[in-house]
TORVEXPA-363775 format. One record per residue (C-alpha): residue in one letter; x, y, z. Coordinates in steps of 0.2 Angstrom, whole numbers, plus 5000, padded with zeros to 4 digits. Each point is the difference from the previous one (the first is absolute). Layout:
BEGIN
<rec nulo="A" x="X" y="Y" z="Z"/>
...
***
This chain:
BEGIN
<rec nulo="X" x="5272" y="4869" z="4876"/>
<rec nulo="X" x="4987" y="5010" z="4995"/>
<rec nulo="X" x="5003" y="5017" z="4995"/>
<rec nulo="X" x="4992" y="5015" z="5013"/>
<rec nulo="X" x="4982" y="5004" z="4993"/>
<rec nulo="X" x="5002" y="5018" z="4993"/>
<rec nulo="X" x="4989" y="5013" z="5013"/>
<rec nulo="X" x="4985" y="5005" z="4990"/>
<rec nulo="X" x="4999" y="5016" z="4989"/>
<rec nulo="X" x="4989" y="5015" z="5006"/>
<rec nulo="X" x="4988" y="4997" z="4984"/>
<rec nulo="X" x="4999" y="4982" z="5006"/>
<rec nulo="X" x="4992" y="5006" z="5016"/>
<rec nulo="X" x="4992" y="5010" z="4992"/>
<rec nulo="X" x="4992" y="4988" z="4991"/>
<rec nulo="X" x="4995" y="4988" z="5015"/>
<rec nulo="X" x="4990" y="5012" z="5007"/>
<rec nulo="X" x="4980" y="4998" z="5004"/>
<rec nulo="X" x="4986" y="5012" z="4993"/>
<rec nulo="X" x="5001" y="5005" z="5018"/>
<rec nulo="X" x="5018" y="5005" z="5003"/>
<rec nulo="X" x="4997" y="5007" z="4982"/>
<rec nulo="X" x="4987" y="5012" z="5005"/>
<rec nulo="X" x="5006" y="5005" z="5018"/>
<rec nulo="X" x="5015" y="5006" z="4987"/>
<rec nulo="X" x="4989" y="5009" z="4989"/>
<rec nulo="X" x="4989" y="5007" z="5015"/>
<rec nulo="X" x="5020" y="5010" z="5007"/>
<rec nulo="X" x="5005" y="5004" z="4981"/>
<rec nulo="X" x="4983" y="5007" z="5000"/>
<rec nulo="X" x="5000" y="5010" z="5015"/>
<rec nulo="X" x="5016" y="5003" z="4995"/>
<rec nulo="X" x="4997" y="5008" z="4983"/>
<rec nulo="X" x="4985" y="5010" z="5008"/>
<rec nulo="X" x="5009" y="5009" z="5014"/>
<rec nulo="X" x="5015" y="5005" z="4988"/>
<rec nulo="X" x="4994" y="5002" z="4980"/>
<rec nulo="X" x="4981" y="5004" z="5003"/>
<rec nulo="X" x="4999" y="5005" z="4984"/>
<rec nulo="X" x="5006" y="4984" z="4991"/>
<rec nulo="X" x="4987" y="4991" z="5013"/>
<rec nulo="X" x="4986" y="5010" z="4995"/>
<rec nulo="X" x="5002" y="4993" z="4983"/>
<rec nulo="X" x="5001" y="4981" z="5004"/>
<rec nulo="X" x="4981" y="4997" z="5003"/>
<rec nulo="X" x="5000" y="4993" z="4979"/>
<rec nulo="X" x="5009" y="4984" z="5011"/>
<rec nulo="X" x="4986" y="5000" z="5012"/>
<rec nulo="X" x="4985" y="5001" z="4989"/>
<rec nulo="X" x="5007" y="4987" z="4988"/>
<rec nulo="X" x="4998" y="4988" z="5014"/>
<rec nulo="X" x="4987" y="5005" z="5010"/>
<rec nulo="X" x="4989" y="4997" z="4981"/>
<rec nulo="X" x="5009" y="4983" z="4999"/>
<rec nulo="X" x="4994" y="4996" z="5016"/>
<rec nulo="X" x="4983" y="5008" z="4998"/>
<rec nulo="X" x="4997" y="4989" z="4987"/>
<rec nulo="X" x="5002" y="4982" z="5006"/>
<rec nulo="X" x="4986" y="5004" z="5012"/>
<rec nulo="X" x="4984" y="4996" z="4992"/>
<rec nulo="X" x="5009" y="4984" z="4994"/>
<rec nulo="X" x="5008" y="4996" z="5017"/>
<rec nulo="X" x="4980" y="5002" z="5008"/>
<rec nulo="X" x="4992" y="4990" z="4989"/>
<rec nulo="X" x="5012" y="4985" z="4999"/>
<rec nulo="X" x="5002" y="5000" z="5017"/>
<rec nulo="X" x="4982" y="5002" z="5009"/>
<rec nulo="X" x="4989" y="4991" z="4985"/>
<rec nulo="X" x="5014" y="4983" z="5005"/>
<rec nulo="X" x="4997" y="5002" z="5017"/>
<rec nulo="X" x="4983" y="5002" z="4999"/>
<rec nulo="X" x="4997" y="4988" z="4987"/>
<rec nulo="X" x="5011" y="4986" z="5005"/>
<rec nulo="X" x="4997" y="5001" z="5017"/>
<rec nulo="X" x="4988" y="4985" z="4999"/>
<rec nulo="X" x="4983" y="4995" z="5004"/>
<rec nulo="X" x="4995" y="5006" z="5019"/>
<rec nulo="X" x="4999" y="4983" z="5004"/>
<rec nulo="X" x="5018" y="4998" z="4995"/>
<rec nulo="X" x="5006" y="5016" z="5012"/>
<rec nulo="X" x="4994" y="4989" z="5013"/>
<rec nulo="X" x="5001" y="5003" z="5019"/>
<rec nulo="X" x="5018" y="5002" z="5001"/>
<rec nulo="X" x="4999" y="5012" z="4985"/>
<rec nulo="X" x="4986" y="5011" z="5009"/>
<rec nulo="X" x="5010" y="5002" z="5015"/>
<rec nulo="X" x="5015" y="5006" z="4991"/>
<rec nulo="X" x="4990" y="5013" z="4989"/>
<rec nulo="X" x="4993" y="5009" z="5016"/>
<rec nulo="X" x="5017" y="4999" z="5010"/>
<rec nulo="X" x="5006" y="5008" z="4985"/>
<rec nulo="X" x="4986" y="5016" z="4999"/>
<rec nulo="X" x="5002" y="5004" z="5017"/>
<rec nulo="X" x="5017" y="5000" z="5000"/>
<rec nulo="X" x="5003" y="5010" z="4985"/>
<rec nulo="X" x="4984" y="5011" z="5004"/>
<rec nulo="X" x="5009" y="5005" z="5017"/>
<rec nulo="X" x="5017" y="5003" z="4990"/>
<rec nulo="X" x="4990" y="5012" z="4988"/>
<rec nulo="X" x="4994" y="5009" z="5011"/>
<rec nulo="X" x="5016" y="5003" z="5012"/>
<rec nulo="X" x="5009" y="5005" z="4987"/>
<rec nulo="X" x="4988" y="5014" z="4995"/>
<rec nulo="X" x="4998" y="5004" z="5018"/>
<rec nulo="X" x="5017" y="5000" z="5001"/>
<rec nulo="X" x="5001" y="5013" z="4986"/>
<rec nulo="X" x="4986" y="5011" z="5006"/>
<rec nulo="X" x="5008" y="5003" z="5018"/>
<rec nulo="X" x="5020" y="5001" z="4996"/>
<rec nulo="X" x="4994" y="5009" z="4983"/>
<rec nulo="X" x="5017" y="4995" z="4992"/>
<rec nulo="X" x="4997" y="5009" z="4983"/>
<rec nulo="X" x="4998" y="5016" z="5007"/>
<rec nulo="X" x="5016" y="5012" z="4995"/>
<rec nulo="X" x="5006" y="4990" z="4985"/>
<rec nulo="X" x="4990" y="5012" z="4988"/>
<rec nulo="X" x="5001" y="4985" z="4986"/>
<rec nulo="X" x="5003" y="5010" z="4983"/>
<rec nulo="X" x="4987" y="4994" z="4986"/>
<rec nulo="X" x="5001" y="5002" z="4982"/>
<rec nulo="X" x="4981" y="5005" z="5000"/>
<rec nulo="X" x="4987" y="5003" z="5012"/>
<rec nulo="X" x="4993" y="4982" z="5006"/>
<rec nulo="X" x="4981" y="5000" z="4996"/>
<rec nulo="X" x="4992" y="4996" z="5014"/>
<rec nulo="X" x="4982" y="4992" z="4997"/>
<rec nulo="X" x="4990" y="5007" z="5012"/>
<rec nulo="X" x="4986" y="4986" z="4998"/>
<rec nulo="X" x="4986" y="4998" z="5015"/>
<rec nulo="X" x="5000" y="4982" z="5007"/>
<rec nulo="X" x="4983" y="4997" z="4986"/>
<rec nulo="X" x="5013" y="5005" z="4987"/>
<rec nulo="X" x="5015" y="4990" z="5005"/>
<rec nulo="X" x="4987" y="4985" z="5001"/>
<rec nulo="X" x="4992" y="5002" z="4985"/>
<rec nulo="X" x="5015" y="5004" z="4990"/>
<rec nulo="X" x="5010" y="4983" z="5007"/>
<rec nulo="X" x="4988" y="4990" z="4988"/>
<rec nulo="X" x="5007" y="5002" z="4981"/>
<rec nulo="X" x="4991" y="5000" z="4984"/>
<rec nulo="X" x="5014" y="4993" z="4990"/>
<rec nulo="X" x="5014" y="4992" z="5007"/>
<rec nulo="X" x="5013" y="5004" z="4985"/>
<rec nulo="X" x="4995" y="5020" z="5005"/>
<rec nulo="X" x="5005" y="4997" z="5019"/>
<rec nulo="X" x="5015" y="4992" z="4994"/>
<rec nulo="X" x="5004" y="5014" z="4989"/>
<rec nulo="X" x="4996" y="5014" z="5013"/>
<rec nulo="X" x="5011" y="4990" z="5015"/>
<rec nulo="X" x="4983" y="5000" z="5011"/>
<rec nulo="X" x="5006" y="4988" z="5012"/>
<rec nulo="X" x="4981" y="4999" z="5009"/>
<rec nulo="X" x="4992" y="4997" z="4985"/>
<rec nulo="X" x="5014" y="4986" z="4995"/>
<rec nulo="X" x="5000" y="4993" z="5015"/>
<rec nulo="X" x="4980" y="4998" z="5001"/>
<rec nulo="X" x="4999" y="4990" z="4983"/>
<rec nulo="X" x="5014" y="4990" z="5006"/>
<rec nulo="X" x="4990" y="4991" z="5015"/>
<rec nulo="X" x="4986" y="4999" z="4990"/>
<rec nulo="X" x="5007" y="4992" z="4985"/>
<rec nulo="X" x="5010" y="4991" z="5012"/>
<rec nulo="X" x="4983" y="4994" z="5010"/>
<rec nulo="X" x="4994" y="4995" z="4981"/>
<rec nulo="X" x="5015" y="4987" z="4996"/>
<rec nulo="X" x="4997" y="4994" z="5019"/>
<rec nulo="X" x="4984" y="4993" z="4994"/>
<rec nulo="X" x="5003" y="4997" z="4984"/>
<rec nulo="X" x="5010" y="4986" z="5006"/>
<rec nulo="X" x="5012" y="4991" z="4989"/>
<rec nulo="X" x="4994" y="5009" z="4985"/>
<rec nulo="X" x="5010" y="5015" z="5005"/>
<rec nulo="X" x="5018" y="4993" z="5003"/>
<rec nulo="X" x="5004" y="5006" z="4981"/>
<rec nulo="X" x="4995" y="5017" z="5007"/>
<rec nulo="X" x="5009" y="4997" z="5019"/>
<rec nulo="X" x="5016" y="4993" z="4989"/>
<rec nulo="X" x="5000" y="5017" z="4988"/>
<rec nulo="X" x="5001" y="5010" z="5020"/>
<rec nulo="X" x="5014" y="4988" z="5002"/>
<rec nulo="X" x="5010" y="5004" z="4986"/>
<rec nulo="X" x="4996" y="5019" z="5004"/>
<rec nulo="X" x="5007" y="5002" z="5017"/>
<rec nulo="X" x="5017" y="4987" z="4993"/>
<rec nulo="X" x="5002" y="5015" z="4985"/>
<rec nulo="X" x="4995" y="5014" z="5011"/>
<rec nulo="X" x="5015" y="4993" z="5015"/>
<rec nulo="X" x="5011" y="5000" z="4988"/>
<rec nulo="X" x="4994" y="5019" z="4993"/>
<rec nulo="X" x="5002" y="5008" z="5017"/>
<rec nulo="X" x="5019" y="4988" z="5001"/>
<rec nulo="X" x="5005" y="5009" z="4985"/>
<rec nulo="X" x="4991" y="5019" z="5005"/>
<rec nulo="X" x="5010" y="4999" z="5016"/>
<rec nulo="X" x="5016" y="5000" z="4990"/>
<rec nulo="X" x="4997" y="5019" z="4997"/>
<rec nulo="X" x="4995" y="5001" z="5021"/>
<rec nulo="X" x="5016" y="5009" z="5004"/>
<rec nulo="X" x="5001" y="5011" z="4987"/>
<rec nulo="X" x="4984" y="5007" z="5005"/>
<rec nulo="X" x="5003" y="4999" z="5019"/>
<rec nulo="X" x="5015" y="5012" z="4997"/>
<rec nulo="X" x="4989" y="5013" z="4987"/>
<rec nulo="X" x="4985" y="4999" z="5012"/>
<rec nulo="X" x="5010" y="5005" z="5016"/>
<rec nulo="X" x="5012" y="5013" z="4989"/>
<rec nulo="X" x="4984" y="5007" z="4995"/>
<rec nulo="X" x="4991" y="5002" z="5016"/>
<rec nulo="X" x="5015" y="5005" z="5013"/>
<rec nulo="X" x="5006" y="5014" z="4984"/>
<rec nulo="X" x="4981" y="5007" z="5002"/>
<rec nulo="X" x="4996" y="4999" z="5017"/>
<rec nulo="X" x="5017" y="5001" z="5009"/>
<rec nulo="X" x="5010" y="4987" z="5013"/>
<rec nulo="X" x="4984" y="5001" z="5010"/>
<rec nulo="X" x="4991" y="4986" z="4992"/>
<rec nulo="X" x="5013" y="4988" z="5006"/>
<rec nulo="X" x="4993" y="5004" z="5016"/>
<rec nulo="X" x="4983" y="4992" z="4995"/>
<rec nulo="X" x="5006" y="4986" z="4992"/>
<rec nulo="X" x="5011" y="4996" z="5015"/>
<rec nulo="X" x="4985" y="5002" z="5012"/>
<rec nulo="X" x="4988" y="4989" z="4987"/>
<rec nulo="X" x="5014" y="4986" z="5002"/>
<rec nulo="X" x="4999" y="5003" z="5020"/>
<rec nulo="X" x="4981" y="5000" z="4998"/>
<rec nulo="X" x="4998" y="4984" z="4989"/>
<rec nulo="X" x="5012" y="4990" z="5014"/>
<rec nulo="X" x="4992" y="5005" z="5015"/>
<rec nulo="X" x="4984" y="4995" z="4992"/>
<rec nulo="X" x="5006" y="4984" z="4993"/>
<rec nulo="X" x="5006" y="4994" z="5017"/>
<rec nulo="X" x="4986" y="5006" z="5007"/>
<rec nulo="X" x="4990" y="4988" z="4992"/>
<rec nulo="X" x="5015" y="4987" z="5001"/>
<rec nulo="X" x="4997" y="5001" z="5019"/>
<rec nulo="X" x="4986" y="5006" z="5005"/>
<rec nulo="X" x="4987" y="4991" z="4987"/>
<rec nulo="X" x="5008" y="4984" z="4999"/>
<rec nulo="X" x="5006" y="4999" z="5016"/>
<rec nulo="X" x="4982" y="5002" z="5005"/>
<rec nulo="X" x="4993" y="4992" z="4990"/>
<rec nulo="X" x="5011" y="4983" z="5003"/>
<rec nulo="X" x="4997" y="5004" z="5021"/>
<rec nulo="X" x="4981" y="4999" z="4997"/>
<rec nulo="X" x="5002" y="4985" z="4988"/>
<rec nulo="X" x="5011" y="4991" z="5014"/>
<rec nulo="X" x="5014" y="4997" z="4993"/>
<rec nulo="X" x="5017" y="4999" z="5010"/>
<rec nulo="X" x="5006" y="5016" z="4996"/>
<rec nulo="X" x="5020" y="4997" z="5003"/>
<rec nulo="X" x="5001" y="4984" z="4990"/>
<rec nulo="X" x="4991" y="5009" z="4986"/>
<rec nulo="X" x="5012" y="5013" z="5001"/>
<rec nulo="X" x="5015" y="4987" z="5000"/>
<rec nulo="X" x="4992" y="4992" z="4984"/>
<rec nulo="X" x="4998" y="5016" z="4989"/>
<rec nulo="X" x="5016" y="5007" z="5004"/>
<rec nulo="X" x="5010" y="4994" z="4986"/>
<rec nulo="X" x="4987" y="5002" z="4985"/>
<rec nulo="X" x="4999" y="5016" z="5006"/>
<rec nulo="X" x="5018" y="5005" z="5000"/>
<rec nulo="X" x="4999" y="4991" z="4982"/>
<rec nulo="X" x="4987" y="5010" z="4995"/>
<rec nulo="X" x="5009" y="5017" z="5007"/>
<rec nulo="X" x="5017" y="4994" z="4990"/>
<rec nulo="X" x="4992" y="4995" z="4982"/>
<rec nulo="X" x="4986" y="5013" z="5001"/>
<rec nulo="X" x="4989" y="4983" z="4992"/>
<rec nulo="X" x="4985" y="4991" z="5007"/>
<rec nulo="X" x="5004" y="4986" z="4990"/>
<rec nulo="X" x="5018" y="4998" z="5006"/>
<rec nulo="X" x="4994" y="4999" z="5019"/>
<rec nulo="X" x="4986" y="4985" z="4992"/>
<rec nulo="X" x="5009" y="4986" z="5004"/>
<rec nulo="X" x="5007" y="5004" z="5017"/>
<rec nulo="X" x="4984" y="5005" z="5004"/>
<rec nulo="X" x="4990" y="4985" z="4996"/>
<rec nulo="X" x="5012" y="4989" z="5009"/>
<rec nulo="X" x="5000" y="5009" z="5015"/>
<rec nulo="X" x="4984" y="5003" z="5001"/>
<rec nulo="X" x="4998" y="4980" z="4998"/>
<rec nulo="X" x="5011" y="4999" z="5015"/>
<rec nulo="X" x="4990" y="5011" z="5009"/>
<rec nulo="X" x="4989" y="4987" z="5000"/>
<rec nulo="X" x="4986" y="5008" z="4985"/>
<rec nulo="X" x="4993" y="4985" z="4993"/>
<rec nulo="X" x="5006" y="4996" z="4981"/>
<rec nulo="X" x="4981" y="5001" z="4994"/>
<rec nulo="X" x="4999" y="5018" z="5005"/>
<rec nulo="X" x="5015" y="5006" z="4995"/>
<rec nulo="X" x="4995" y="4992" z="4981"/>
<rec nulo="X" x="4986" y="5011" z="5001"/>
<rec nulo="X" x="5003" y="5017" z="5010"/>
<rec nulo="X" x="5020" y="5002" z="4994"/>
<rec nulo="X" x="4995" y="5002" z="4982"/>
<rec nulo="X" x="4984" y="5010" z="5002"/>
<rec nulo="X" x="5011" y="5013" z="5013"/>
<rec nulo="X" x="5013" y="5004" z="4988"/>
<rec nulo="X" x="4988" y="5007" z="4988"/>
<rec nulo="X" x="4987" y="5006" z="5009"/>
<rec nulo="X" x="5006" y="5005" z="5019"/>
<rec nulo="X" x="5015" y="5014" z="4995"/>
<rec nulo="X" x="4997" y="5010" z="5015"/>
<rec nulo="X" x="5016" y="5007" z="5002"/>
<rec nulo="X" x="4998" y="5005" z="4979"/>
<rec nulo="X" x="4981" y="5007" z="5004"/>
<rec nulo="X" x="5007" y="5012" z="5014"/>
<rec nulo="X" x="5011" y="5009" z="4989"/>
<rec nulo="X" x="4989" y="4999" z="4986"/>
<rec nulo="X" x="4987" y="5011" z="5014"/>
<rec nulo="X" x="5014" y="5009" z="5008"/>
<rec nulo="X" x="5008" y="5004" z="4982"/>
<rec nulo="X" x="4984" y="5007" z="4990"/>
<rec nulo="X" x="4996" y="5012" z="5014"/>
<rec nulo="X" x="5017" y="5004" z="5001"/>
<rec nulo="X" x="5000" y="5008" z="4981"/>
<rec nulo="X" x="4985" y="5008" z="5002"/>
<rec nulo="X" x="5007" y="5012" z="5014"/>
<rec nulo="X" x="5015" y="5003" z="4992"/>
<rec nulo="X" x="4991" y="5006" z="4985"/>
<rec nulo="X" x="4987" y="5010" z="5009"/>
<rec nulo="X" x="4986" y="4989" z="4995"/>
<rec nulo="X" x="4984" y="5000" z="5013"/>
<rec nulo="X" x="4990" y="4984" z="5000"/>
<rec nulo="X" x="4984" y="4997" z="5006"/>
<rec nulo="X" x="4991" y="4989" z="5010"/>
<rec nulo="X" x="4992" y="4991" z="4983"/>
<rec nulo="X" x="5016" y="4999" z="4992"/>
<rec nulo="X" x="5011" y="4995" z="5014"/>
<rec nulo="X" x="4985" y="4985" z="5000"/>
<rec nulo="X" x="5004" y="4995" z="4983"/>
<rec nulo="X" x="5017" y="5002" z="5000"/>
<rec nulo="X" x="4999" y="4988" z="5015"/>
<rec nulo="X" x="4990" y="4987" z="4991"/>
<rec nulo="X" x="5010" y="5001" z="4985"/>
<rec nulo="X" x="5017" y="4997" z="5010"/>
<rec nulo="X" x="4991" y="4985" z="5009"/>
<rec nulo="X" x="4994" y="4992" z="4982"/>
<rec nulo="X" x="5017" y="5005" z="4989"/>
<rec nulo="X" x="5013" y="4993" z="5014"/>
<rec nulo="X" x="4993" y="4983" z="4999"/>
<rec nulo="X" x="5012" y="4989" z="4987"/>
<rec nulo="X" x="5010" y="5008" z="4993"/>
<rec nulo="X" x="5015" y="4992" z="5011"/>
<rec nulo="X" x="5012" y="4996" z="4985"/>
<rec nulo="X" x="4998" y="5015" z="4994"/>
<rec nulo="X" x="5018" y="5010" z="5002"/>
<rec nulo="X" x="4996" y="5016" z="5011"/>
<rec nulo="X" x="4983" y="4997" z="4999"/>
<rec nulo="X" x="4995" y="5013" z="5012"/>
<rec nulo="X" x="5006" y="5011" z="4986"/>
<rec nulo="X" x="4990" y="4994" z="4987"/>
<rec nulo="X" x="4983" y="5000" z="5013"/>
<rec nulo="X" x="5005" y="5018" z="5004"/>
<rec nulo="X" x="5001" y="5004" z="4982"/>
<rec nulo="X" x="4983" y="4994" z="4996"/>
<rec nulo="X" x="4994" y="5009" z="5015"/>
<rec nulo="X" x="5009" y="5015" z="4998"/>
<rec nulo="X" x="4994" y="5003" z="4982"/>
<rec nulo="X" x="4979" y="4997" z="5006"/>
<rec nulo="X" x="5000" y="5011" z="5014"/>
<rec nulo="X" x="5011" y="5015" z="4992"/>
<rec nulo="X" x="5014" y="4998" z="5011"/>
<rec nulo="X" x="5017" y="5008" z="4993"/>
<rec nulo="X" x="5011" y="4984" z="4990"/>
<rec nulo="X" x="5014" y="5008" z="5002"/>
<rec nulo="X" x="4998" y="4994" z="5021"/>
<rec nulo="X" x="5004" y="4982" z="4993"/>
<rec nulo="X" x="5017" y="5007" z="4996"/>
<rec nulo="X" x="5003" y="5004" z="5017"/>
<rec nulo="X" x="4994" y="4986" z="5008"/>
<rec nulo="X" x="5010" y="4990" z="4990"/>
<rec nulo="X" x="5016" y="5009" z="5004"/>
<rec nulo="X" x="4996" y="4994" z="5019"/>
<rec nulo="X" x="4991" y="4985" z="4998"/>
<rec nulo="X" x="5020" y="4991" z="5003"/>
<rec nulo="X" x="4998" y="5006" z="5019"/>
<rec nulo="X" x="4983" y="4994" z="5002"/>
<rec nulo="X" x="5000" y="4984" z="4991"/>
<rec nulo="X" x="5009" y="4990" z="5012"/>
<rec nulo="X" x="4988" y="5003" z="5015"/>
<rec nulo="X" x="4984" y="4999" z="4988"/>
<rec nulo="X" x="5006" y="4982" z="4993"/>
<rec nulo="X" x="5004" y="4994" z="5019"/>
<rec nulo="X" x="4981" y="5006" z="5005"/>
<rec nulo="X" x="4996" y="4990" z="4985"/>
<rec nulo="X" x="5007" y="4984" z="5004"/>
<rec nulo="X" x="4995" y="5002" z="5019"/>
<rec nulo="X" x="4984" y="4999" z="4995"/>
<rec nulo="X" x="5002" y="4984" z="4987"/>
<rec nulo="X" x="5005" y="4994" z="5018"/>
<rec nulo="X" x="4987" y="5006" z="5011"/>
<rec nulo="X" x="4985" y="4993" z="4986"/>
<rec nulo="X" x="5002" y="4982" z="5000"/>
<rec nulo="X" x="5005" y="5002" z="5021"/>
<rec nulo="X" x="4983" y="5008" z="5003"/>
<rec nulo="X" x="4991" y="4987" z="4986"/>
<rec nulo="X" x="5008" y="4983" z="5011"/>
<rec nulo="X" x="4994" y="5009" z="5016"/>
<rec nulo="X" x="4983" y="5003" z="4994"/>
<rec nulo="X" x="4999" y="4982" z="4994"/>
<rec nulo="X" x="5004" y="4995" z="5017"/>
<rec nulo="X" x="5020" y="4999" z="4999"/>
<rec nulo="X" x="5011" y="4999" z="5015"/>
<rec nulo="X" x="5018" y="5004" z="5001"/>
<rec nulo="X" x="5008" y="4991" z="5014"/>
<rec nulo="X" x="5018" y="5003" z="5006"/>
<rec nulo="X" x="5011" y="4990" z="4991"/>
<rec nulo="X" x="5009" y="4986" z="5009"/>
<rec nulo="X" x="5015" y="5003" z="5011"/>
<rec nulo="X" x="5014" y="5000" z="4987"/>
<rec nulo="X" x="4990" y="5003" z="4985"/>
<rec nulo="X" x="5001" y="5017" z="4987"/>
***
């Protein structure tokens, strides 16, 4: 007879936690801590700004390993094919819409307003006419933009040197397999950065409810409402439509796409919800040589649920720190999101490291990303759902512009 297995320890509990339950944890001890030793609080931003410089500095690596592979190893055009086409402009206009709701969604419900975000120093805001912000994306040394953290500029040589390896052909894939190898080490930079992610959830909320008061917890709370109404906006109202005009049988669809969803709502992972995905979708009736093409392409490149916070999220900072933004910059910062978002995937919280890059070009306070990080556990689960909805919606839409029909299934069958 085997003996009763022993009830396990609080540090064993403990130590089975995710960075998630980790951080909701730091995110109380740090409101906490705020509310009732304001003056120990006030002296924890050293915690913060460790990590926010760790962060900071994976960036230019991260860009340019993960836009010169896509770029470059996308292939001839030939090779894109029609199938590959299809896909790419399914995936703009999905991720266009989701950009702009969620900086619409920012503008009208204004969800910064009233947290008065405490900064070390006063952001500089470059107040650059749409000439200067154009002329300025184009660097004179890529190793100077690297150093300075000027996302634009990065981002610019990227495509272009990326463009380059595209027609160098297979002259380039020593170059392509060096971008590899940065985006592997650069994964497993942020993997080991995040380990300091609660510590610094609990300093930047310690720091920020000891200087501007228990209000602030209002904001975040009304960002949070904010980010889910938006995100199921979108679930419903811009893929729902978008499957009605396609023609697809809508209650079916739903049925299908019910359980990588809930997947994806449990794990918080795109990839977890994959293979459930694919088979359903395979049931659905999306035929095998579409799904090959679209399902792939979809998860790096059509993140909508991820480019809706990423809008909702950068706006969202600059009202809380008092930052105005005008017509030219809120321009760029849209075209930067739209370029930065795409591929960077496997990269853990990778809406942190494209806020970051943002953040640090357009003078918008760091210390935000603390913040955001302390609530990204609430948001997360609804973002990664919108996510995989959409790895679903792509290749539907694909097989129905390639003429596809999804019959009722046979009496009896799933």
């Amino acid at each position: 007879m085997t003996p009763p297995r022993a009830a396990p320890t609080p540090w064993a509990r403990l130590a089975r936690l995710s960075l998630a339950q980790w951080m909701l944890l730091a995110a109380a001890g740090g409101v906490a801590c705020g509310l009732l030793a304001p003056g120990l609080a006030s002296s924890l931003g050293i915690v913060t700004d460790i990590f926010l410089r760790l962060i900071r500095a994976i960036v230019a690596p991260v860009l340019v390993g993960v836009l010169i592979r896509a770029v470059g190893g996308a292939g001839s055009l030939g090779d894109l094919g029609r199938l590959g086409w299809k896909s790419l402009l399914l995936f703009e206009l999905f991720t266009t819409v989701a950009l702009l709701l969620g900086w619409g969604a920012a503008l009208v419900f204004e969800p910064g307003r009233g947290v008065a975000l405490a900064t070390a120093a006063p952001p500089a805001v470059n107040a650059w006419s749409l000439r200067d912000l154009l002329v300025n994306a184009f660097p004179t040394s890529i190793f100077d933009a690297m150093a300075r953290g000027d996302v634009l500029q990065i981002l610019v040589f990227c495509l272009l040197f990326g463009l380059a390896c595209l027609a160098a052909g297979e002259k380039a894939r020593p170059v392509l397999d060096l971008a590899e190898a940065v985006v592997a080490v650069a994964f497993r930079f942020t993997h080991l950065v995040m380990f300091l992610a609660p510590a610094a959830v609990f300093a930047a909320l310690a720091g920020t409810v000891a200087g501007s008061g228990a209000g602030v917890l209002m904001g975040l709370a009304r960002f949070v409402l904010v980010s889910w109404g938006a995100e199921l906006l979108f679930l419903f109202g811009g893929f729902g439509m978008a499957l009605i005009v396609g023609g697809v049988p809508l209650r079916r669809f739903l049925r299908e796409v019910r359980e990588p969803f809930l997947i994806a709502f449990a794990t918080t992972s795109s990839a977890a919800a994959l293979p459930q995905t694919l088979e359903n979708l395979e049931r659905f009736g999306v035929p095998r040589r579409i799904l090959g093409v679209v399902a792939p392409l979809s998860v790096s490149l059509n993140l909508c649920g991820s480019t809706l916070f990423l809008g909702l999220a950068t706006l969202f900072i600059a009202q809380a720190a008092g930052i105005p933004l005008s017509w030219p910059q809120q321009l760029m910062i849209l075209l930067s999101l739209k370029l930065t978002s795409k591929g960077v995937a496997g990269i853990p919280r990778a809406n942190l490291v494209v806020l970051a890059a943002l953040f640090q070009s357009f003078g918008l306070p760091p210390e935000g990303l603390g913040l955001l990080l302390a609530i990204d556990a609430f948001i997360d689960p609804i973002r990664t759902s919108v996510n995989v909805v959409g790895h679903c919606t792509a290749p539907t839409l694909v097989a129905r512009w390639e003429g596809t029909c999804f019959p009722a299934p046979a009496a009896g069958g799933g």
